[in-house]
matplotlib code that plots the C-alpha trace (Angstrom):
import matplotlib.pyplot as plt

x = [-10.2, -6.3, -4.5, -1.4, 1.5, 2.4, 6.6, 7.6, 10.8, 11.2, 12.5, 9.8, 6.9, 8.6, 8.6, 4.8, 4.2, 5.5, 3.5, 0.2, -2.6, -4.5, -7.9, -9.5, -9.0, -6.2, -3.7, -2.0, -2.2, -0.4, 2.1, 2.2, 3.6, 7.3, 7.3, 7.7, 11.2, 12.5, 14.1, 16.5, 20.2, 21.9, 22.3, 21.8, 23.9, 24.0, 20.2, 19.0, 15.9, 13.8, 14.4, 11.5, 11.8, 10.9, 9.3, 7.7, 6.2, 3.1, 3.2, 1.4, 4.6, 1.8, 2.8, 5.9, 4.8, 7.3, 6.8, 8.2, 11.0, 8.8, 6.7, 3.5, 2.7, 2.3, 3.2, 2.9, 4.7, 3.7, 6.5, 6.8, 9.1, 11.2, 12.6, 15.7, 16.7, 19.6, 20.4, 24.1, 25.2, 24.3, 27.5, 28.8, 26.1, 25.8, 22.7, 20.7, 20.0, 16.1, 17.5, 19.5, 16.2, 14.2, 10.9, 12.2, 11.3, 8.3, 5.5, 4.2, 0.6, -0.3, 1.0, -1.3, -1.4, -2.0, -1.0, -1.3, 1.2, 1.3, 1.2, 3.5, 3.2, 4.7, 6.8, 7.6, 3.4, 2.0, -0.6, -2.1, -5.5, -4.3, -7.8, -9.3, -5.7, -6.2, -3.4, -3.3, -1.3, -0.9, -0.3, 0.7, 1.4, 4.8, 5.0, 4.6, 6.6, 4.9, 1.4, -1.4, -3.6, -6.0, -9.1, -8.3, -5.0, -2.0, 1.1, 4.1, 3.0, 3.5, 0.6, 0.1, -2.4, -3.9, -3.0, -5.2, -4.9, -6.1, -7.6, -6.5, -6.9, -3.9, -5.4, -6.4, -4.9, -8.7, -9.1, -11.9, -12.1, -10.5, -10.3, -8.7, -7.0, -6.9, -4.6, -3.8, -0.4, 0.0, 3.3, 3.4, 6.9, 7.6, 3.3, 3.2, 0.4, -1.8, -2.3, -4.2, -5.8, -8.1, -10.9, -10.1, -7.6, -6.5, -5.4, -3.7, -4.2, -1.5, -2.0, -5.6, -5.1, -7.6, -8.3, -9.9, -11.1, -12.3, -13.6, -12.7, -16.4, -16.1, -17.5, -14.3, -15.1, -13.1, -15.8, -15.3, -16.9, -15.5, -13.7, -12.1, -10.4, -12.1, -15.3, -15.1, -18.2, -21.0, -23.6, -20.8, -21.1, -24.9, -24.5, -22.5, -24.6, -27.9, -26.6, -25.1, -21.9, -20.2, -20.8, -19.4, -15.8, -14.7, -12.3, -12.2, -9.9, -10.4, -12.0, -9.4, -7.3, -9.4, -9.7, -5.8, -6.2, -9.0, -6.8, -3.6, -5.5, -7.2, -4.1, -2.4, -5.3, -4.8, -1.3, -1.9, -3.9, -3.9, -6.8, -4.9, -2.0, -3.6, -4.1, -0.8, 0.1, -1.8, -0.4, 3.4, 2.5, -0.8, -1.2, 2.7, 2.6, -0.7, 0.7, 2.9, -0.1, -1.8, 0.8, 1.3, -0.1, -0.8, 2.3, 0.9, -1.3, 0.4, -2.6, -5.2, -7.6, -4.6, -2.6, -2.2, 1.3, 1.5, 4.3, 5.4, 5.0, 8.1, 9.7, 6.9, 9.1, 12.1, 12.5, 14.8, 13.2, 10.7, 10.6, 7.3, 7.1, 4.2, 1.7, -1.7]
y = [17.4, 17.4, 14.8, 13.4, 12.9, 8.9, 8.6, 5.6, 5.5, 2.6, 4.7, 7.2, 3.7, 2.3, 5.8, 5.9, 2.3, 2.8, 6.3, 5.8, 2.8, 1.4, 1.9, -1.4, -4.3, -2.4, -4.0, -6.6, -4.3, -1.5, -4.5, -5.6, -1.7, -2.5, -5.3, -2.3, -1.7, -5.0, -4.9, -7.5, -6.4, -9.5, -10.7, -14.2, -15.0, -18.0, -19.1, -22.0, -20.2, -22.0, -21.7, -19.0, -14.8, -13.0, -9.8, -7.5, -7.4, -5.8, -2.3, -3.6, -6.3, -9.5, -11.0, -11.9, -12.6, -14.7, -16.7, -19.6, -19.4, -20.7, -17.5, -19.7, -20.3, -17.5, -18.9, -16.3, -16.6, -15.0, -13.7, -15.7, -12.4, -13.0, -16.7, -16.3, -14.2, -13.3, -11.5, -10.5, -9.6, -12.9, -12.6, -14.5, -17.7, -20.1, -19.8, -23.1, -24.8, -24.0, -20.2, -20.8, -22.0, -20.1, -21.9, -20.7, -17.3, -17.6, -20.3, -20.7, -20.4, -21.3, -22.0, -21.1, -21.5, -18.2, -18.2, -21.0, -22.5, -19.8, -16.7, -15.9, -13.6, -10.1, -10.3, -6.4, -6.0, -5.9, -4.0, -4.2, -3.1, -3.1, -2.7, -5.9, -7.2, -8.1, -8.4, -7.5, -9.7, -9.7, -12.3, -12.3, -13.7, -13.0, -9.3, -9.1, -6.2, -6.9, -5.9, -6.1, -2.8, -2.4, 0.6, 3.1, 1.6, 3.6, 2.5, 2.1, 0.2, -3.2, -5.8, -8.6, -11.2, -11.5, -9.2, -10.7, -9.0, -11.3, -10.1, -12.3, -12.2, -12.8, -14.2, -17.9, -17.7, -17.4, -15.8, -13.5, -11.7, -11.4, -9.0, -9.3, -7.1, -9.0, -8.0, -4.7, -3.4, -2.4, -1.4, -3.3, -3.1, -1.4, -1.3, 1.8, 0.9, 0.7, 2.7, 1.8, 4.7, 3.1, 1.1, 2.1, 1.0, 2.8, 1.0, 2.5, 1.0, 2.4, 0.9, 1.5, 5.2, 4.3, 4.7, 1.7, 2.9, -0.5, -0.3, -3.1, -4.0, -5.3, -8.4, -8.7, -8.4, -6.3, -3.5, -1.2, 2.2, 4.5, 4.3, 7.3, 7.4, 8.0, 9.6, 10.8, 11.0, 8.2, 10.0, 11.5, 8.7, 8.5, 12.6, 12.6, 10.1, 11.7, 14.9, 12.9, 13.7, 10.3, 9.2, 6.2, 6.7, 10.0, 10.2, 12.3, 12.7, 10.7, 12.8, 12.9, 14.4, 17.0, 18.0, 18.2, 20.9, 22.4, 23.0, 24.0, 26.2, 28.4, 28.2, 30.0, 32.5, 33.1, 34.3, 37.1, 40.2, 42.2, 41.2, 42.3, 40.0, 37.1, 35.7, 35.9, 34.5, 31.4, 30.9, 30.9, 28.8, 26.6, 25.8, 25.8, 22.6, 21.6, 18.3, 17.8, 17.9, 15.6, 12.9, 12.8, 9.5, 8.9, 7.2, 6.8, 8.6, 8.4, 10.1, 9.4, 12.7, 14.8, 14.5, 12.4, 12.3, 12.2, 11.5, 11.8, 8.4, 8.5, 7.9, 5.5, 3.8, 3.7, 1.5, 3.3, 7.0, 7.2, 11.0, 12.9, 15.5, 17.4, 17.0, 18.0]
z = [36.4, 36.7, 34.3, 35.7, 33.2, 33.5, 32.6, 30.9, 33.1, 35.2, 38.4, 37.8, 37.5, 41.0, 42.5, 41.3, 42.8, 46.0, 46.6, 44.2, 44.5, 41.5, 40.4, 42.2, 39.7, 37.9, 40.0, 37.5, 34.3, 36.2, 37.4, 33.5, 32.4, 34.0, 30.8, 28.4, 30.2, 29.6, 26.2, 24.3, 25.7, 23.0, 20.1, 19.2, 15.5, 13.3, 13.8, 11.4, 10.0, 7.9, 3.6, 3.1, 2.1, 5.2, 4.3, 7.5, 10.6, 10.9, 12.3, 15.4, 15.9, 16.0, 13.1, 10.7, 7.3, 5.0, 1.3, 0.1, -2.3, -5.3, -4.2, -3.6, -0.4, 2.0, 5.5, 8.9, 12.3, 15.8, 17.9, 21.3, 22.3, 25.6, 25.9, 28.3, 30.5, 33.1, 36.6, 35.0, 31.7, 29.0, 27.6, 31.3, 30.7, 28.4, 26.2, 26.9, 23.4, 22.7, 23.1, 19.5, 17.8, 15.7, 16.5, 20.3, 19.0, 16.3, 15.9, 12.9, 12.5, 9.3, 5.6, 2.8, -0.8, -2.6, -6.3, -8.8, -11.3, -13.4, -11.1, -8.4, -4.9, -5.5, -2.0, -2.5, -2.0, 1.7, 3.1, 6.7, 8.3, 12.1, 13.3, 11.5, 11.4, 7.5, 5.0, 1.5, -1.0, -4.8, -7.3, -11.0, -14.1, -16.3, -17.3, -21.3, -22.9, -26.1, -25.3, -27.3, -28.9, -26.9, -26.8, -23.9, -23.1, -22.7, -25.5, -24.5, -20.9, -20.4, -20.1, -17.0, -18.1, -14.1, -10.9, -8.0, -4.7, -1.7, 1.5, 4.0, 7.7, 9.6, 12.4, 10.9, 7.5, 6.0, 2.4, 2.9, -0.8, -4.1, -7.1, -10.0, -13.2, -16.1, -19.1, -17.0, -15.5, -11.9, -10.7, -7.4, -6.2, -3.2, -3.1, -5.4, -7.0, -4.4, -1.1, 1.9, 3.9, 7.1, 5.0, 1.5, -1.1, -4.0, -6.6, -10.1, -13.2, -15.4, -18.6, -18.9, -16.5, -14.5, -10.2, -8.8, -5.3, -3.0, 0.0, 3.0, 4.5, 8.0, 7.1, 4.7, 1.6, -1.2, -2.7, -5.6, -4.5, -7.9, -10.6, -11.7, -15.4, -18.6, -16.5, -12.5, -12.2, -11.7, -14.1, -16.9, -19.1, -19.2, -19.5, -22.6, -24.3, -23.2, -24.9, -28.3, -27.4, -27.5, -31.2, -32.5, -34.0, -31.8, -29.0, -26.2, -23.6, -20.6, -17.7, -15.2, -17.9, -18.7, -15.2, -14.9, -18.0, -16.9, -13.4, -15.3, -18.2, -15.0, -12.9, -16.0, -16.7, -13.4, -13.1, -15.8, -13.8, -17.3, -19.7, -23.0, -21.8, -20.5, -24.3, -24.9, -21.7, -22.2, -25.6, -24.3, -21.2, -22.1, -25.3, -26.3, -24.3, -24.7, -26.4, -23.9, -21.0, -22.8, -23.2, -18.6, -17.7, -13.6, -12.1, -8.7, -6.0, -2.7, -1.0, -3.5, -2.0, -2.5, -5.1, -7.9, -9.7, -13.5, -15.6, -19.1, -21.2, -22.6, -19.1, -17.7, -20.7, -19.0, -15.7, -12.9, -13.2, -11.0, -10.4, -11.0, -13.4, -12.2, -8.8, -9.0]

ax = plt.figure().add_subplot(projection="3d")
ax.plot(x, y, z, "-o")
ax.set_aspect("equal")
plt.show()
């Protein structure tokens, strides 16, 4: 069968309309294609736009998601698109008054409450499932610099009393699911701390160095499917203490970090072919920063089933370097 190649030029669509005929009932969607060529050709300034912090549209253009300024109330807008129009150039005609409006442009759907009191929406955080048309949003409590000891966190890291992320679908404004991080830190600016990759979401706990994989069910609810920090695997807790490995009082390295070693220790044996060198090899590249190894925490993982970037704590310290150190 011999596919036609359909150009998204206008002459080329009225050349196609004038020698081509429709699939039967196909008549008005074919007719509905010459919209696509219609694009804004001005520029409307000085619109009164009401007091809230737009952040994005969605990447399918349905919806314009803004806060309020007290960062509690999340409040979404659908685009009405086209609302004047001209045979000449606009610039010639006077724009009739609805044109100037921004409610001539966007209707707000709904306005929604989403943090309490003492929390606030992270506007920087937004994630968006186009095919369930869901939204991801964050709230917080004040970041504390002076965080508490805790077992298995990391020192050095600030602590957040609550993150909750929200699922919400866009559509009618409904919360569908929650999950919360309590006395954790998750860098959520700029939605580095969490990724979105078709119905999972990855979410990095760096204070405790921990991956929090959840899964988006279609019936919208948030579920965590692994954890992957101190052990990777489902059974290597119940292996070490089957085996009298975990007694009470010893530390071991968490197990995503001793995979990282485990990786860099054979990539090292590796690079020496000669056997009476390879000792000395590993002493001068491995074990000479061995310390060093050890003190990488997990910044963020971009593509969480590819690589995961680690960085040194002493920068996770300082704010403004962001730059990994080494990619695994």
């Amino acid at each position: 069968m011999v596919g036609f190649f359909r150009s998204g030029n206008l002459a080329s669509r009225v050349f196609d309309r004038q020698f081509l005929s429709p699939r039967p009932g196909a008549t008005v969607n074919t007719v509905r294609q010459f919209y696509e060529n219609l694009v804004p050709s001005y520029t409307i300034y000085d619109i009164d736009c009401p007091d809230y912090s737009f952040r994005k549209f969605t990447d399918d253009g349905k919806y314009l998601v803004a806060f309020s300024r007290n960062h509690q109330d999340l409040i979404v807008y659908r685009p009405i698109w086209l609302t004047f129009s001209c045979h000449e150039e606009c610039d010639a005609h006077d724009l009739p008054a609805n044109a100037e409006r921004f409610e001539s442009f966007f209707k707000q759907l709904y306005s929604i409450s989403l943090a309490s009191s003492n929390e606030y929406i992270c506007e920087d955080f937004f994630l968006y499932m186009e095919g369930h048309q869901y939204g991801l949003f964050a709230t917080s409590t004040a970041r504390s610099n002076e965080s508490s000891v805790t077992e298995g966190a990391i020192h050095g890291v600030p602590s957040i009393e609550k993150i909750t992320f929200y699922l919400v679908r866009l559509e009618d404004g409904a919360i569908l699911d929650e999950k919360a991080f309590c006395n954790d830190f998750i860098n959520l600016a700029h939605s580095i701390g969490a990724y979105l990759y078709e119905d999972l979401v990855c979410i990095v706990s760096l204070r405790y160095q921990t991956i929090h994989v959840l899964q988006i069910r279609d019936s919208g609810s948030l579920v965590e499917v692994r954890r992957i920090g101190a052990f990777c695997r489902e059974d290597d807790e119940l292996f070490l203490y089957s085996h009298g490995q975990a007694a009470q009082g010893s530390s071991f390295l968490p197990g995503i970090k001793q995979r990282l070693l485990s990786f860099i220790f054979h990539k090292t044996w590796n690079e020496e072919p000669d056997q009476a060198l390879r000792v000395q090899h590993l002493k001068k590249k491995f074990y000479f920063h061995f310390q060093d190894y050890v003190d990488l925490i997990i910044w963020k993982v971009p593509i969480f089933w590819i690589a995961i970037t680690y960085l040194s704590s002493l920068v996770v310290s300082m704010e403004g370097l962001l730059e990994a150190l080494i990619k695994t």
